[in-house]
N, C-alpha and C positions, 0 to 999 in steps of 0.2 A: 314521114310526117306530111309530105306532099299531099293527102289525102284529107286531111284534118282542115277545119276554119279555125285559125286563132286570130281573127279579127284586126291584125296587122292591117295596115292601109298601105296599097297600090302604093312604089314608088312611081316618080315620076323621072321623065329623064333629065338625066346629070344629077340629082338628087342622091344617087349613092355617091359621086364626085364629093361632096359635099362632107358625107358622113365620114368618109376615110379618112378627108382633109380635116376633120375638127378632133377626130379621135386620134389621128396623129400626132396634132399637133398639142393634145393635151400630156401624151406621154414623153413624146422627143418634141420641145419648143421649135428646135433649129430643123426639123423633118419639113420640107418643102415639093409643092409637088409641082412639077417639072413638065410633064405631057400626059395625054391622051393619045394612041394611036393603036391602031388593029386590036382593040377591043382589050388594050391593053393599057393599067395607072403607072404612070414611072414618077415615082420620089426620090 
């Protein structure tokens, strides 16, 4: 699908930061997120 426009909007950075951290936290309350480092989320 790399090929296709579905009109999604550019994230911006740290912006997927953000997305993990709210859908986490709507599934697991107590899920916290911890670091960022080598391109890598630790919760």
């Amino acid at each position: 699908m790399t090929n296709k426009t579905d009109n999604s909007p550019e994230l911006k950075k740290g912006e997927i930061k953000q997305i993990l951290i709210r859908t986490a936290n709507e599934i697991l309350p107590d899920f916290e997120f911890l670091a960022y480092k080598n391109n890598c989320y630790t919760f």
